[in-house]
N, C-alpha and C positions, 0 to 999 in steps of 0.2 A: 694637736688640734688645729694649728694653722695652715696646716697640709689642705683638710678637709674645708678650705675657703677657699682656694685658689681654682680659680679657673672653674667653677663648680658644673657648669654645662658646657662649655667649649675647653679645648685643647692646643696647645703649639703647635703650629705641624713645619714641620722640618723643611726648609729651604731650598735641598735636594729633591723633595717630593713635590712640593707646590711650581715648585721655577718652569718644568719643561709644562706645564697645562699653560701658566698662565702666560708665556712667550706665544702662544698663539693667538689668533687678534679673530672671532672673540675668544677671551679664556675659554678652557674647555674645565679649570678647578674644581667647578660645582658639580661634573660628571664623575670626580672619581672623590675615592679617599685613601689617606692612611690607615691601616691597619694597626691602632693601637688601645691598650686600654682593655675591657671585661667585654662590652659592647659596641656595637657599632650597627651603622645601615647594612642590610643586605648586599653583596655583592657578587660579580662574577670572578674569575681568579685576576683577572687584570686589578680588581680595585673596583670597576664602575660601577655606578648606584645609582645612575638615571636611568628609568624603563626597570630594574629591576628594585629594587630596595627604597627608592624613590621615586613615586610617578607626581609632579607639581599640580598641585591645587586637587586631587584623588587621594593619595595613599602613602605611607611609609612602614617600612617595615627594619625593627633593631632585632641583630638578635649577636647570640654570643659568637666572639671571635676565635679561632685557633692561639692569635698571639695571647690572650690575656690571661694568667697568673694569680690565683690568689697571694702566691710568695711573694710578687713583686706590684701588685695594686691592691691599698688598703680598702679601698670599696667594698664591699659584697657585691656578689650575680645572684641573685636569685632566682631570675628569669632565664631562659633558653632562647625567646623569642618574643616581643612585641608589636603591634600590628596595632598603628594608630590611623583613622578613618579623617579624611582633610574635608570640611565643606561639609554642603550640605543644608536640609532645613532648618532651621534655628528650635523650631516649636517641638519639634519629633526630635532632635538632640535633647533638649530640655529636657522632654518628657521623658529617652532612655537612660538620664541619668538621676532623673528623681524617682525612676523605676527599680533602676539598678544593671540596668542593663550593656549601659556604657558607665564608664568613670568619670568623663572630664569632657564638659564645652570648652573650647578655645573659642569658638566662635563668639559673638555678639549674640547674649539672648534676644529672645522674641520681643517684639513689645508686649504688654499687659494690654487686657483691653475690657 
């Protein structure tokens, strides 16, 4: 059961992999990732997620990885691929999700009026 608490949305990422991004001044860490785990951002074969799998303040997309294992990660996949929409109108997100059409504001609802 204590498994399933640890780290519940973020991951370790190995030292070896973060060190040669972040020695460059600016880091370049946030362009790439580790490959580990059921899911992960979209990527190209290097790793990188920005412009593909990641566009800042537009879009992301998770979907499943080659490395991940149900043998060896107690998660479930359920999913092949997710595609979350960043931004936006407050009032029209509202509305597609008490439509049904989207699942989830992040954003700050509209005011009432």
């Amino acid at each position: 059961m204590l498994a399933a608490l640890v780290l519940p949305l973020s991951a370790p990422v190995p030292e070896e992999f973060a060190k040669p991004y972040d020695a460059k001044k600016p880091t370049e860490y946030g362009k790439y990732q580790s490959l580990r785990g059921r899911t992960w951002f979209k990527s190209n074969s290097a790793g990188k997620v920005l412009g593909i799998g990641y566009q800042p303040g537009k879009s992301a997309t998770s979907c499943a990885t080659p490395t991940g294992s149900a043998s060896t990660d107690f998660r479930p996949a359920y999913l092949n691929q997710i595609d979350i929409q960043i931004g936006g109108d407050p009032t029209v997100i509202g509305r597609q999700v008490l439509e049904g059409s989207d699942m989830v504001q992040n954003e700050l609802p509209a005011q009432s009026t």
